[in-house]
Structure formats: C-alpha cells, structure tokens
C-alpha positions as MATLAB code, in Angstrom:
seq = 'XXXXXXXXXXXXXXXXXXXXXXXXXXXXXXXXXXXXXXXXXXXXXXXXXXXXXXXXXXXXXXXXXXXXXXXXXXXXXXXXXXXXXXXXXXXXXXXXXXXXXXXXXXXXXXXXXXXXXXXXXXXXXXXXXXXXXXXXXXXXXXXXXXXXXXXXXXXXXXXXXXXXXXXXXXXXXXXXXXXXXXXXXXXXXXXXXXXXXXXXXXXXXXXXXXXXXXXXXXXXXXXXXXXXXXXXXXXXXXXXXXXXXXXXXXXXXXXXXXXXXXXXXXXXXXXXXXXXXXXXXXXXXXXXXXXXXXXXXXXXXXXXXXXXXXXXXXXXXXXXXXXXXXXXXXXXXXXXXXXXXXXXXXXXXXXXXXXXXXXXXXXXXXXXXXXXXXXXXXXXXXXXXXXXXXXXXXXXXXXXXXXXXXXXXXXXXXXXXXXXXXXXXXXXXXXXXXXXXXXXXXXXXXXXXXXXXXXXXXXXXXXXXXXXXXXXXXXXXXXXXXXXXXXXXXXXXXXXXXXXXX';
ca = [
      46.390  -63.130  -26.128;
      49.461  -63.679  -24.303;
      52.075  -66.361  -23.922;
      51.128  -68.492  -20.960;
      54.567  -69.130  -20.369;
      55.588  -65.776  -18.708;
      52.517  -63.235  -19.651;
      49.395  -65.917  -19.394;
      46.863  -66.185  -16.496;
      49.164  -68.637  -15.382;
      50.237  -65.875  -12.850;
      47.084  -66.660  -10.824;
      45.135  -63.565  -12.122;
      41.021  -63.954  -12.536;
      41.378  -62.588  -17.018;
      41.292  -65.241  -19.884;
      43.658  -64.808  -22.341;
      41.754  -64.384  -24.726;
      40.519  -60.992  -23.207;
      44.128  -59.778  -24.478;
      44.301  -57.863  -27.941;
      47.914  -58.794  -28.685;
      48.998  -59.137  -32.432;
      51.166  -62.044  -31.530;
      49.131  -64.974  -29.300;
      50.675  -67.673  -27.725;
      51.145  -71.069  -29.430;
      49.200  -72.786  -26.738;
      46.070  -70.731  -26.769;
      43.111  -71.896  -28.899;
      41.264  -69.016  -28.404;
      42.023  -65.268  -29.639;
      39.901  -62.092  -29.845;
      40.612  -60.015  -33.089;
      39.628  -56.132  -32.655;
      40.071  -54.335  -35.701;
      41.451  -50.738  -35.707;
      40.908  -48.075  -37.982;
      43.205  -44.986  -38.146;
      40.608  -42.635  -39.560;
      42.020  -39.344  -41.218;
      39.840  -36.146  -40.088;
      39.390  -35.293  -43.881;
      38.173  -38.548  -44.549;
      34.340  -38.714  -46.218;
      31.776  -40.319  -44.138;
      30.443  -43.037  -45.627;
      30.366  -47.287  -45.512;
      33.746  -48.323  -46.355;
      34.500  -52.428  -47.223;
      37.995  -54.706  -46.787;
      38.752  -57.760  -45.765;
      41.374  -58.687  -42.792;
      43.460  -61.713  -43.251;
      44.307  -64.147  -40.689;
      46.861  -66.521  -40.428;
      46.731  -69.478  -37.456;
      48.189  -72.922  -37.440;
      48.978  -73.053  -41.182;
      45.673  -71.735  -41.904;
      44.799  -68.788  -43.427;
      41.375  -67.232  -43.706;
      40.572  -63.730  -44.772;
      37.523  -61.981  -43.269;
      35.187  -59.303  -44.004;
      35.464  -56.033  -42.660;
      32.787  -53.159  -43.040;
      33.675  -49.528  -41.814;
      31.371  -46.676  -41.548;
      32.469  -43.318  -41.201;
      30.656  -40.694  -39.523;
      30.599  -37.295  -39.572;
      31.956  -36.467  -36.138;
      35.026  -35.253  -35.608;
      37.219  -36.541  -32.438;
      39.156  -33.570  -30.680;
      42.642  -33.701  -30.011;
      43.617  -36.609  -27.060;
      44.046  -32.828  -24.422;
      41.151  -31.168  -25.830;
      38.500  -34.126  -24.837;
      35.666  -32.814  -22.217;
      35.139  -36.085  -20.479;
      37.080  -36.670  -17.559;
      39.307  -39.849  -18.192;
      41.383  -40.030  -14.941;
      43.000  -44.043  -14.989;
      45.296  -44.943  -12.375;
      49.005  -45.725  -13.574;
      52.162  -46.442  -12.009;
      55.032  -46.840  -14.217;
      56.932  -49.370  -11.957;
      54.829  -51.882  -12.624;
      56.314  -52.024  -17.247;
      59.592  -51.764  -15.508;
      58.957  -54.956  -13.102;
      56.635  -57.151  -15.592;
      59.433  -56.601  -18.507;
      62.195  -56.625  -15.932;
      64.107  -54.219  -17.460;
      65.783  -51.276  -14.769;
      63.865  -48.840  -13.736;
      64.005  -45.760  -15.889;
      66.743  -47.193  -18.237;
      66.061  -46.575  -21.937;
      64.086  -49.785  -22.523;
      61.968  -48.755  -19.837;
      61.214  -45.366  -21.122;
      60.122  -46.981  -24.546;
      57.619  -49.587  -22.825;
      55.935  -46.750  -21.013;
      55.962  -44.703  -24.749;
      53.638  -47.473  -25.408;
      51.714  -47.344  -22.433;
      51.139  -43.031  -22.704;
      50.174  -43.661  -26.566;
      47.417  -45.451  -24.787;
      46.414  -43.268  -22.230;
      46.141  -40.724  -25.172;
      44.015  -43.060  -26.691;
      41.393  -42.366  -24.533;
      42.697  -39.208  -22.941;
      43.355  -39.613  -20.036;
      43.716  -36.406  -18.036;
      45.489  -37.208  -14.923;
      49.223  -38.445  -14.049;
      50.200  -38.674  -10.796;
      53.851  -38.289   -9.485;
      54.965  -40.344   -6.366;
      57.259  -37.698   -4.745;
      56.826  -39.225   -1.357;
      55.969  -43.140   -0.236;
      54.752  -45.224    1.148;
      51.224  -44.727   -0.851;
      48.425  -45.868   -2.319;
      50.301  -46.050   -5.940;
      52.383  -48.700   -4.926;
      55.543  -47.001   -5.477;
      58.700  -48.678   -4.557;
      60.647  -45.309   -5.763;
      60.088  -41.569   -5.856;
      60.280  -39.547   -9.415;
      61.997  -37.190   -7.727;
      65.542  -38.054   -6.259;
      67.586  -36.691   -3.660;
      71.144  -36.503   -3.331;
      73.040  -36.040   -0.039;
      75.466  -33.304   -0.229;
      77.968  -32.087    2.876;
      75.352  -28.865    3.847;
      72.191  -30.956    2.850;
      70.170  -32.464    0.053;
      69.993  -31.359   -3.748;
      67.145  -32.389   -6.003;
      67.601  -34.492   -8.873;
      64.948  -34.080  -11.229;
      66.614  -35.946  -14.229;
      64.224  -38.737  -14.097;
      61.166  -36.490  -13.357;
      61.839  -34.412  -16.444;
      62.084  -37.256  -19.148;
      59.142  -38.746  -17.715;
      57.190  -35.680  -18.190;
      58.793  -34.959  -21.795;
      57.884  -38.269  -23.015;
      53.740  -37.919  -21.531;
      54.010  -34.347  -23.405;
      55.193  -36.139  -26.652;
      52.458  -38.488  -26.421;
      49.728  -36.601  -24.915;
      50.289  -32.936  -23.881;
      49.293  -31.390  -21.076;
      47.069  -33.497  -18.507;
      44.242  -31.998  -16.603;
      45.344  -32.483  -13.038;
      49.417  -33.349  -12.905;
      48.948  -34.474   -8.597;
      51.953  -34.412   -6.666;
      51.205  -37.504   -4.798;
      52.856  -36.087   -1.214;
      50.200  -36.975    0.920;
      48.178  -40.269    2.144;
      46.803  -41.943    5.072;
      49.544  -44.527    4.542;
      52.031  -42.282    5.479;
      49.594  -41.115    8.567;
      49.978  -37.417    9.803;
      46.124  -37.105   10.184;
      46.348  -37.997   13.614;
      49.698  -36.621   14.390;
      52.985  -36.953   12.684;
      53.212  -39.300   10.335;
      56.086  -40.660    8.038;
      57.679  -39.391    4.456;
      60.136  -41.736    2.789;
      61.824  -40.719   -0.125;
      64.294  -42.147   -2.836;
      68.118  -40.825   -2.494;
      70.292  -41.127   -5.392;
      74.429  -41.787   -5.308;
      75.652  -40.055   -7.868;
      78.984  -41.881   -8.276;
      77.069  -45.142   -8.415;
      73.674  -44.782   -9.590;
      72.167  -46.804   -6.985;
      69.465  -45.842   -5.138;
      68.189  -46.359   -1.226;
      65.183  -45.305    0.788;
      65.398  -42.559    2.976;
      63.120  -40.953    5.880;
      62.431  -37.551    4.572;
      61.488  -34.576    7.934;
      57.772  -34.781    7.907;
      56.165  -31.714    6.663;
      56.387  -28.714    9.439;
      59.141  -30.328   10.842;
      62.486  -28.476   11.832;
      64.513  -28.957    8.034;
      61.337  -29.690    6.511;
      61.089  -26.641    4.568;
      64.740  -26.778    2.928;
      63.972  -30.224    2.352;
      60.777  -30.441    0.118;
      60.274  -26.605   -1.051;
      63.041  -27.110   -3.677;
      61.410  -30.404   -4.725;
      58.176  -28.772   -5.539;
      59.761  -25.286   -7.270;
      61.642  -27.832   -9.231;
      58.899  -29.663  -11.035;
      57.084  -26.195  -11.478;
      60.237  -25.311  -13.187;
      59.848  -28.197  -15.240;
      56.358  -27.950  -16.032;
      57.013  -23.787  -17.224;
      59.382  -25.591  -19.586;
      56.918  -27.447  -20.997;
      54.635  -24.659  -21.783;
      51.969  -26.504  -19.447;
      49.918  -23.751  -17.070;
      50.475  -24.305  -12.963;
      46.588  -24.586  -12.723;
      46.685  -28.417  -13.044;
      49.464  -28.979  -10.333;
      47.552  -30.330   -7.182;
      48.913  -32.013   -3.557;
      47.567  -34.916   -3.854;
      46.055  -37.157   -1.027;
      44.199  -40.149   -1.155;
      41.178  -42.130    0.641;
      38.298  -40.331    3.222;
      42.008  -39.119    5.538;
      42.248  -35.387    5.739;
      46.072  -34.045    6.769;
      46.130  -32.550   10.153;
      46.457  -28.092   10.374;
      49.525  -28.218   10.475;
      50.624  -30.578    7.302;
      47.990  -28.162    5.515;
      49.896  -25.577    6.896;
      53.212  -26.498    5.830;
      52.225  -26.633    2.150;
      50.702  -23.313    2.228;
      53.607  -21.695    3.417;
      55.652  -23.554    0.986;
      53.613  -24.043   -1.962;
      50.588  -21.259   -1.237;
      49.232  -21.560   -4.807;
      48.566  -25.167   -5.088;
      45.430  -26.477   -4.321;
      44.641  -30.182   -3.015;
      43.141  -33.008   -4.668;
      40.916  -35.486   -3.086;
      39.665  -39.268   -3.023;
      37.112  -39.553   -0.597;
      33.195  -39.492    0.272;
      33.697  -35.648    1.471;
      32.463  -35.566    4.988;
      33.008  -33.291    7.300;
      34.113  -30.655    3.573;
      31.981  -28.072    3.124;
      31.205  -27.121   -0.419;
      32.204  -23.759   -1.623;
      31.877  -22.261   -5.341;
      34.210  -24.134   -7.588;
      35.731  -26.750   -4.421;
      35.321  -28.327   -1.375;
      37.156  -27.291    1.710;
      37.895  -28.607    5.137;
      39.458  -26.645    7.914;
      41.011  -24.203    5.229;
      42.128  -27.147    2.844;
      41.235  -26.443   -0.966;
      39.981  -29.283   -3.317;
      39.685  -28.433   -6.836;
      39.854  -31.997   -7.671;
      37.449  -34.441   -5.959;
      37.111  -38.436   -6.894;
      33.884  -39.197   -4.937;
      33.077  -42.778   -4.593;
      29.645  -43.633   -5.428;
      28.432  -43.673   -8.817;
      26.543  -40.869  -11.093;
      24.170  -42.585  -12.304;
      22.693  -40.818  -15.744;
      19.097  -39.477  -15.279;
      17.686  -39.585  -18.867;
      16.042  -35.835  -19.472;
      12.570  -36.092  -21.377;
      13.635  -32.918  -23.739;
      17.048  -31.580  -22.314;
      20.756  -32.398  -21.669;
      21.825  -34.515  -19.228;
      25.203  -32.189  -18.024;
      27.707  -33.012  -15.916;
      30.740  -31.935  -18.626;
      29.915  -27.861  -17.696;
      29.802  -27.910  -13.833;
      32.770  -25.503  -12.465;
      34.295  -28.084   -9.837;
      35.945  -30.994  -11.377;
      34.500  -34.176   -9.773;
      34.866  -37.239  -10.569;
      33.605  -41.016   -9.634;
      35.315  -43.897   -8.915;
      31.823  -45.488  -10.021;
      30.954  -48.068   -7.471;
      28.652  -50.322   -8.177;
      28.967  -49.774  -11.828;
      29.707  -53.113  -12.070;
      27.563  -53.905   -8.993;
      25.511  -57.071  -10.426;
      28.364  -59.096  -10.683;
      31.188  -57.467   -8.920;
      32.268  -60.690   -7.266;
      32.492  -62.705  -10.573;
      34.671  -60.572  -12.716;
      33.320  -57.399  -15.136;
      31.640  -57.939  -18.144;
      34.021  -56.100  -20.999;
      30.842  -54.179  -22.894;
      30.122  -52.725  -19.542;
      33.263  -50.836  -20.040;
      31.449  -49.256  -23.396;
      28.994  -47.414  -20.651;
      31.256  -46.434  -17.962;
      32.810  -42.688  -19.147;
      29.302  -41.464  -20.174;
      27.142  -42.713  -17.291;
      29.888  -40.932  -15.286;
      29.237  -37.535  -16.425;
      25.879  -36.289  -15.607;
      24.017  -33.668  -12.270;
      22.892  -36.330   -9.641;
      21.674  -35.172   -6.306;
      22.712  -31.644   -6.847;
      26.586  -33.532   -7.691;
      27.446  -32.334  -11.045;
      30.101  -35.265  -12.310;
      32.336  -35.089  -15.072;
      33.998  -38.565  -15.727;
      35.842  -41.209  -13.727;
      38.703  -41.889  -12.169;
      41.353  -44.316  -10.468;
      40.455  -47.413  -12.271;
      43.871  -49.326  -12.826;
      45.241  -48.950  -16.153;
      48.431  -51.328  -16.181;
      48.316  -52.518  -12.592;
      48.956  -55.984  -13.693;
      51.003  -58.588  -11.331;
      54.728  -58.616  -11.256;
      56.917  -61.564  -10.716;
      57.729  -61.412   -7.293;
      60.701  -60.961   -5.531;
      63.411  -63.932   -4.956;
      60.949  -65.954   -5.768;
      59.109  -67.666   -8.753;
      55.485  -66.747   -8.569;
      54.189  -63.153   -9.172;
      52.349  -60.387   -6.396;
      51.416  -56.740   -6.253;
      53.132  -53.696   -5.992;
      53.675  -52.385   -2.712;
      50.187  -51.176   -0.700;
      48.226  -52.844   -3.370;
      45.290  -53.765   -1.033;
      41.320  -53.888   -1.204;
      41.499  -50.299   -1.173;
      43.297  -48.990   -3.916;
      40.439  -48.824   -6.150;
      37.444  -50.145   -4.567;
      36.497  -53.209   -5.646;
      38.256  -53.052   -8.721;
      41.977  -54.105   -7.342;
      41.968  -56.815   -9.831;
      41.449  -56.077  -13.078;
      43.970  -53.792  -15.376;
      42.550  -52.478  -18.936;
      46.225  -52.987  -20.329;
      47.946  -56.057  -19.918;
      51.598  -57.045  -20.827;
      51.738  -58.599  -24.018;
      54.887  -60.450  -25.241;
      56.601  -57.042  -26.476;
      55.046  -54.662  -24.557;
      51.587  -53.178  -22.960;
      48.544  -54.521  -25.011;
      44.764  -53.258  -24.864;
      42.090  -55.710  -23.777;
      38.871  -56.013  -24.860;
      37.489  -54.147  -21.611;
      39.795  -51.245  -22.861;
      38.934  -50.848  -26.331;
      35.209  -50.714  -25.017;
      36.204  -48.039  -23.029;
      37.777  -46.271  -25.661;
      34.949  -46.467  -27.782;
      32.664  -45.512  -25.199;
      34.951  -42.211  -24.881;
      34.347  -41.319  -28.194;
      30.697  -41.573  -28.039;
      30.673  -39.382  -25.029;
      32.667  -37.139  -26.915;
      29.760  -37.014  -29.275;
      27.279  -36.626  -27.367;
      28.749  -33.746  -25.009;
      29.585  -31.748  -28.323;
      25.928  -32.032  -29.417;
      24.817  -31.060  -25.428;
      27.385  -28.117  -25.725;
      24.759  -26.582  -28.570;
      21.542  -27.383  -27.201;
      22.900  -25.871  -23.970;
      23.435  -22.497  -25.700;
      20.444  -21.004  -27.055;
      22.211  -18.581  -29.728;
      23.751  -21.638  -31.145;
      20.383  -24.244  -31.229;
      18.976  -21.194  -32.939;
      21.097  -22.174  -35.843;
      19.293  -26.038  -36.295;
      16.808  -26.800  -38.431;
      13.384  -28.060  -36.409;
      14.403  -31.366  -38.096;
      17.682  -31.502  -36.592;
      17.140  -30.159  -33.526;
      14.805  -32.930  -32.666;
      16.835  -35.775  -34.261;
      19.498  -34.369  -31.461;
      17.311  -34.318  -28.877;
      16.035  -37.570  -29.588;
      19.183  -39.333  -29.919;
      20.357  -37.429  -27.007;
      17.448  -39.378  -25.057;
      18.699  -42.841  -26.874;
      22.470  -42.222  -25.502;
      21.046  -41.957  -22.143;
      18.908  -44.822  -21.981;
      21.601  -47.231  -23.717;
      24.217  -46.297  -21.111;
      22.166  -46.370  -18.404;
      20.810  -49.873  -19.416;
      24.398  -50.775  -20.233;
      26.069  -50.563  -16.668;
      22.754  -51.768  -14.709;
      21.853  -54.630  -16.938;
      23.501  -58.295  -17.298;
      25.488  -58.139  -20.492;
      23.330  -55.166  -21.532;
      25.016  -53.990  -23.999;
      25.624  -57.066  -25.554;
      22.098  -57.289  -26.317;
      21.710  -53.480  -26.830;
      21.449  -52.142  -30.628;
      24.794  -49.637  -29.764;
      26.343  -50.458  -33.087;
      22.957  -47.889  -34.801;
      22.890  -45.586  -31.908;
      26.880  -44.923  -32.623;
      26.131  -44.182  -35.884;
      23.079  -41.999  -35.770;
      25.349  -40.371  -32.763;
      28.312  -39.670  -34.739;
      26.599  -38.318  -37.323;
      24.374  -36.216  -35.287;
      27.082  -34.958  -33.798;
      28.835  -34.092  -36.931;
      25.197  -32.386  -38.553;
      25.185  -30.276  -35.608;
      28.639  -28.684  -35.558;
      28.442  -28.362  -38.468;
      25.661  -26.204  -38.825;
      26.789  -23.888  -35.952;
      30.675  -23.550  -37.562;
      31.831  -25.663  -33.715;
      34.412  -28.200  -33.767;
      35.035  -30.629  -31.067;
      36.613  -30.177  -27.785;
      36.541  -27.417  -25.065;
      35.195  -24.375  -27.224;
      32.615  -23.696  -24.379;
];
C-alpha cells in the first residue's frame, strides 16, 4: 500500500491501494496485501519447507503461517531467460514522482530499484530516447548535445551511467532500441521534426533544441557521432552490436529517404517495429518494407496458445523475434480494470506458432508509467504523448507503483513474475522434447509425465487470460509444482541447465 497523502489513488488513478506490495502502508489504509518472497539459493534441496511471518498493525501483532515448497527447477540467470519480457519504461517518470533532478544521484538510486525489478522478470528490452517528441513520453534525450563554435559535441555522460547501472543489475538486454524514429515526429509523409536535449556546460542546464531532420544538409555531422558514441559505449560494456536497433513506433513506416539516411550512417543496424505489418513483406529471419529491416517486431494482436494433443506448443525457437502487445488479453473486462491473476497467464500465452506467426513473449506494457504531479499545479498528469495509444488499451495501469521510498511491485506484477518463471519451466522441458537425441534420454515414465503436464500448462494459461478470474479458480498452485519439478527431472536426466543452451 501506499500513503494516500502523496502516493495513494488519491491522484485520480483507477488501482486500490491495496494492489500495492509496499513494506510500509499508509496509516489510513485498512486494507493491505502481504506477498511473501523467498530468495531461494540454487543449491537449495527441493522439498516442503515451514515458517511463520509476523505481522505487526495498529498495536497488533499476529504471526502467520508460511509453507514453501521447493522444486527442482532451476531459474536461469535474469539475461539468459528464453521468454521475451519486453516492458515499457521511461526513467523520467522515478525522477518526476520522487521529484528529485533528473539524473542526480538520488535519481540514479530510485531507478537501481526499478532495473532490480526489471531483472526480476527479465526484461529484455531498454529503450533510449535519443530524439523527441515520442511515444515514451520523454521530456529529455539520454544523449546531450553541446553547442561548440564549429558545431555540436556529444555528451554521453548521462547515457553511459545509465547503461552501467542496467548492466549492474541486469546485463545485457535483448534489443537496446535507439528510439530515433516515430510518427510523432512525422517524416513518413515528408519531413518531419527531431528535437533534441542541449546541454550548457558551464551551467548544467538544459534546453530543447530542433535537431536537422535526418538527410538533411548537417544532418550527418549531427547524429552519426551520436550513434558511434553509444556503440562505443556499448563495446565497453562487453555487450555484442546485434541488439542495437532504430527504433520506431506504431503502424508509420519512415519515408526512403529517412531509411536512407540511417543506412548511410549507421548501415549495420537494423530497425525495430510496433505495428500490424502491412504493406512488410516477410523475409527469413525479418520483415521488410521498401528495403527497411525489422529484426524486432511487436505485433498487436494476441498469440493465443493452441494446446498440442502430444507435442510442444513453440514459439521460444522461431528465428525472428516477435513479440505481442497481447490485445485482448484482457479483453472480457478491458473497460473495468485487469484482473491481477490474469497477469500469471500473460508471458506464456504469448509465446506460442499461431497462424503461421511464431511469437516469443510480449512487449510494451507499462512498467512504472505511473502519474506525476503536474506542473505548477497541484494535481498529477502524464508524461508527455501519453495518449490512448501508447500501449493499446493498457495506458492506465503500471505493474510498479511508487511506494513511499521508492518503486514497489503490485500484485499484477508479482503474478507476472511468477508466471515468467513457469514459462521458464515449461520452455526448458519443450527445449528436450523438441530434440530427439535428448528425449531419447527420458524414461517412458517421464517422458509422458512431461508431455502431459506440458498439455496442463497450456490449458491453464489459456483458460487463465480468456476466463473471468480464471485463474483464481484454477488449481495453478499443483500445476506449478508438478511443473517445476518436471522441469527439474528432465534436465536433469539430459545433463541441460536452464536458459538459451539451444
């Protein structure tokens, strides 16, 4: 929970309060979720495991019963997980809540908190606003510019502690997009606009600046050393180039000669893409349009797992890596709020082969897009560009929310975390049945008690994001136990581990 007097729903936003996992709830509340977490050690023997928690609350104190079991899965490390966790984050939005300055040390430690979460649940995208206005809401660009007497100079002092501090908590993501293209800032039907944050280095303060749009005359001297810079940065990381994409946003394709531009500049990086893909034409490993190459696709509609009689139900091996933005997920009640079990469902019903689509996880639902007071004034609003369109129809909800001394989980999150680790489960027992050497090493007794619970995942997460508080009513507590230790039977008997071995 969290205090109604500056972090409550009192800011006009459709989530009880007692939806918030916070350790410290406000004084006025009467309600408060507890959600119990267990720091498991990887050599720790599976087994049932008993404590008690203790609870303290107006004077009271009450100590409860808690029951652990341990299975025999293994969870990979946060960059080594095969489903596709791609949450949308902006880290403006800590700096404004907390109102602390932008990028100053206390801001830097709030968003600590807020990476050890997206590692959580590994989460394999972070996207860097180098150019506004866009669909992120950004107000500034990670990369600065400073105006020098024969032209600009990059500053990437910000960009590079950003970076350090995701590597620190997480490692390498997936897809790192250079967000430098949207239909915000037009230039799909002719030249659009590119503003950009300049920097006074005497000062320290910031302004917004009108950057030449791409193919324009200065354009090249202007943004080429931008891009070479955070390549620079990412080689001193250790991180590989192949996850730096351009990054657009929303059914807009740039116009020839934007594409253009950025292959003469930048001819090794490849696009990514938000849209329904008309008008692309699929080619082996991406979708292209007029010459424009998308090795990272969020496609709109939903999966949708198809429950295999004897089989796998894919998704986590197909070559192109495509994602959903799951609409409809939540369809049954999608004007009343989301139910937070739903959550539980949503990774692994993203990653299956629908339609001759092969999926592997979801993407751009907010992560800690939560309101901000607003400007000179006493109520609180969105972040710039924060329409209907940022993320479907889920521009309302956050899964982190800001708790009294920092970002907190919600009960919608910690479903979605467990649900991750599940899916983790089930793709590493999918990984073996899928290669025939290795299912040669199960027993017949195995092998069908992972086919069958195989089948069981499915139906339970299929059930769970079409069905009314399904899995409230659904026995997932045994299924995540026969999973995990399913999962943890079969690697073991093949000598696999967790993770991207395939």
């Amino acid at each position: 929970t969290y205090h109604r007097d500056r972090f409550g729903a009192d800011d006009g936003h459709r989530t009880d309060t007692h939806h918030i996992l916070s350790e410290k709830p406000g004084g006025s509340d009467t309600l408060h979720s507890l959600w119990v977490e267990a720091r498991i050690a990887r050599d720790a023997a599976p087994g049932r495991y008993t404590g008690e928690a203790v609870v303290e609350a107006a004077g009271d104190r009450r100590t409860v019963p808690v029951e652990l079991h341990v299975g025999r899965f293994k969870m990979p490390p946060a960059d080594q997980t095969v489903a596709h966790v791609g949450m949308l984050h902006n880290p403006e939005n800590t700096a404004r809540r907390y109102e602390v300055e932008l990028w100053s040390d206390e801001h830097f430690e709030l968003l600590g908190k807020v990476f050890d979460r997206m590692a959580s649940i590994g989460n394999d995208v972070l996207y860097l606003p180098m150019a506004m206005d866009n669909h992120l809401g950004s107000s500034e660009t990670l990369v600065r510019w400073i105006e020098r007497d024969d032209g600009y100079e990059v500053d990437l002092e910000v960009l590079e502690r950003y970076l350090k501090l995701f590597d620190e908590r997480f490692g390498q993501p997936d897809v790192l997009g250079l967000y430098l293209w949207d239909v915000i800032m037009g230039g799909h039907r002719g030249n659009g606009h590119a503003k950009v944050t300049l920097l006074d280095p005497e000062t320290g303060e910031t302004s917004r600046y009108d950057a030449p749009w791409y193919g324009e005359q200065g354009s090249e001297a202007f943004w080429k050393p931008a891009i070479e810079g955070v390549l620079d940065v990412v080689d001193q990381l250790g991180w590989d180039r192949d996850g730096v994409m351009i990054s657009s946003a929303h059914d807009g394709k740039p116009q020839r000669e934007t594409r253009e531009f950025f292959e003469e500049i930048a001819p090794d990086i490849p696009w990514s893409s938000v849209s329904h893909a008309r008008g692309y034409r699929p080619r082996e490993g991406e979708l292209n349009v007029d010459g424009l190459e998308v090795e990272y696709h969020a496609y709109p509609w939903q999966a949708d797992v198809r429950v295999p009689e004897r089989g796998i139900i894919g998704g986590w091996d197909g070559e192109f890596l495509q994602t959903t933005l799951a609409r409809f997920h939540f369809h049954s009640f999608s004007g009343t709020g989301r139910i937070p079990a739903t959550y539980r469902a949503l990774v692994s019903n993203a990653i299956s082969v629908n339609r001759s689509r092969s999926f592997r996880g979801v993407s751009r639902f907010q992560l800690d897009y939560w309101p901000v007071p607003s400007e000179g004034g006493d109520g609180f609003t969105r972040l710039l560009r924060m329409g209907g369109w940022v993320n479907l129809m889920r521009n309302h909800e956050f899964l982190l929310a800001p708790g009294p001394d920092g970002p907190e989980p919600t009960v919608s999150f910690a479903q979605l975390r467990e649900g991750v680790q599940e899916t983790e489960a089930r793709i590493a027992i999918e990984m073996v049945l899928a290669d025939e050497d290795l299912k040669a090493l199960l027993d017949d007794d195995l092998l069908d008690r992972a086919y069958e619970v195989i089948r069981e995942h499915g139906g339970q997460v299929r059930a769970g994001s079409r069905v009314w508080q399904g899995y409230v009513s659904l026995p997932w507590r045994e299924h995540a136990q026969r999973l995990f230790d399913t999962a943890g039977e079969v690697l073991d008997a093949t000598g696999r581990e967790s993770g991207r071995w395939q």
